[in-house]
N, C-alpha and C positions, 0 to 999 in steps of 0.2 A: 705660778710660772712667770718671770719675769720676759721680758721681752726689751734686749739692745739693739738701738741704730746706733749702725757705725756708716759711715759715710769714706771714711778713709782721710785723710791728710789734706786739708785745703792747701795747695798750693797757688801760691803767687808767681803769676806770669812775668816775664819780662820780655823785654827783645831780642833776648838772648833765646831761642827752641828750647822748649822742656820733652826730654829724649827718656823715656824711661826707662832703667837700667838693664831691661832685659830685651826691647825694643833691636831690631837689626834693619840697619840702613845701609845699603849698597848704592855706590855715585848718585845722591840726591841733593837736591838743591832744598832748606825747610828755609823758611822764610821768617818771618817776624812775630810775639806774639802768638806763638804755637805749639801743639800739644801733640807728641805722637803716646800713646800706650802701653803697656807690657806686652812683649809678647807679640809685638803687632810688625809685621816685613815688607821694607819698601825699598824697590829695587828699581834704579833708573826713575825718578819720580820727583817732578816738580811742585813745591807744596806751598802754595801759599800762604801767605801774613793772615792772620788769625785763626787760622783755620785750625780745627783739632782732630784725631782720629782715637778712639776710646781702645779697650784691648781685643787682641788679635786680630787686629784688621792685616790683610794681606794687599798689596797695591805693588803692581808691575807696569812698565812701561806706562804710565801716567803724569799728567797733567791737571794740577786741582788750582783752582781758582783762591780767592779771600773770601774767609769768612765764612769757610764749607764744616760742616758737622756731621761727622762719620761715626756710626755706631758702631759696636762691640760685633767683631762675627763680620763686617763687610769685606768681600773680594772684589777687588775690579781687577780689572783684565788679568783673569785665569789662562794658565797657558797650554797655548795649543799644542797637539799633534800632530806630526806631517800623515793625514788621514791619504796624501798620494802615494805614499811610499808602500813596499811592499809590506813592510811592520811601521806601528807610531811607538813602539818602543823609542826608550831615551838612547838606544847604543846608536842604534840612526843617526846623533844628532851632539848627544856629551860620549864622544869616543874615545878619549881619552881616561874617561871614569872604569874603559871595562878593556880598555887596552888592544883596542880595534885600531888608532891612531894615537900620533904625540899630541893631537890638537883636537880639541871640539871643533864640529860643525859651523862658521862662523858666518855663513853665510843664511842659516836655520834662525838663527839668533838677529839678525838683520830686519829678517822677515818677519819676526814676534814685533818686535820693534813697530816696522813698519804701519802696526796696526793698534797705535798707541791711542787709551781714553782719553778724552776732553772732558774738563770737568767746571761749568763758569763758576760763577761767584755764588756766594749767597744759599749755596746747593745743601740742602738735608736727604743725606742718605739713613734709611731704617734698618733695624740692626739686620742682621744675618743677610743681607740681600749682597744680589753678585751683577757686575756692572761686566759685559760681556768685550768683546777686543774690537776696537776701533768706533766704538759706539763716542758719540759726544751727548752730554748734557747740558743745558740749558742755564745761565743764571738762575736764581730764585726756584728752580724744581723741587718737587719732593718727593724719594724714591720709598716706595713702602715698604717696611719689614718684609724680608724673605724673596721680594720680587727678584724676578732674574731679569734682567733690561736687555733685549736684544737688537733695541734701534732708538735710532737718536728720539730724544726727548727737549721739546721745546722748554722756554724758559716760562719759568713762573705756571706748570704746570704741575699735579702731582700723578703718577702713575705707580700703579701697584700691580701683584696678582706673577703668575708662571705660561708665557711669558707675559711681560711689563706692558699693562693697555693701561690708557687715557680714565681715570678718576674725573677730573672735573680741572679748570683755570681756578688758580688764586684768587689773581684779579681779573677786572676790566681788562682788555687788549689796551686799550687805552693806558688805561694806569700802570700796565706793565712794561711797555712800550718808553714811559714817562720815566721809569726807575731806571730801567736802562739808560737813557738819555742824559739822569744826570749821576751815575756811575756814583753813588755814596761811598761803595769800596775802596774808591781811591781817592779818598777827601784826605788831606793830613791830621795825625793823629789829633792836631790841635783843635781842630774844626770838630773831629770826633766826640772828645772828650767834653768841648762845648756843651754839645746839643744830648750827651751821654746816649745817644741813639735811641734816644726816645720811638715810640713805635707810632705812626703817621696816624692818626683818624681822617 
């Protein structure tokens, strides 16, 4: 029995967003040095300079930070139900799709919005997990495979499990407080490339 790795295509990054062809983006900002997936939907969603997201990730209504690493399978902000109404059916709200009205709900849609991720820098999200609507993350966090996060998470923490509890700090408060302080995400790339991001001992 023979046994191949295939890895797939190394591709080279540039400044230009590497958007993979089967990838759908709806009014987003991608930013520099980035990688979205196959297969993966982002709607309304600001993505930061280096950042990548692997395939089918779904992202609504979102805010990601540089330098963030999103695995295969992640959802953040999943979309709500108007659970007040008399039905959370979709005719409630895209009326137009079932011919209740000429117009969707625009005011339903407002309110999605209104309760958009935050996502800082430096952030490792684990595969399959789902980052909940209005929740913010922390710089430096690390969300575990399958967790479902349904409250904010400080920075340079990691949290796992259904719902998403406190693992353990990275670092020091200190030491994490310090990374902060001198924001290496938005060093220019010159400076970057210098020091090749060497990892601190």
């Amino acid at each position: 029995m023979t046994f191949i790795n295939y890895d797939g295509p190394k591709k080279k990054l540039s400044a230009a967003p590497s958007v993979h062809e089967s990838a759908v983006l709806h009014n987003c900002y991608v930013g520099e040095w980035t990688a979205i997936g196959a297969r993966s939907r982002l709607n309304e969603v600001v993505f930061g300079d280096y950042s990548y997201c692997v395939d089918e990730v779904q992202i609504n209504y979102a805010e990601i930070g540089k330098f963030c690493s999103i695995a295969s399978h992640v959802c953040i902000n999943p979309g709500n139900h108007p659970m007040w109404r008399v039905t959370q059916h979709h005719a409630t709200y895209r009326r137009a799709s079932y011919g209740f009205a000429e117009q969707d709900d625009a005011d339903f849609f407002d309110w999605r919005r209104s309760h958009k991720v935050t996502i800082g820098h430096d952030v490792w999200i684990g595969h399959g997990a789902t980052i909940m609507p209005g929740v913010s993350i922390g710089t430096g966090a690390v969300i575990g495979s399958g967790a479902v996060v349904t409250k904010d998470v400080d920075p340079y923490t990691i949290v796992a499990g259904v719902p998403a509890k406190l693992i353990r700090e990275r670092f020091s408060r200190e030491a994490a407080d310090r990374l902060i302080e001198i924001a290496w995400w938005d060093w220019p790339r010159e400076t970057l490339q210098a020091l090749q991001l060497r990892s601190c001992k």
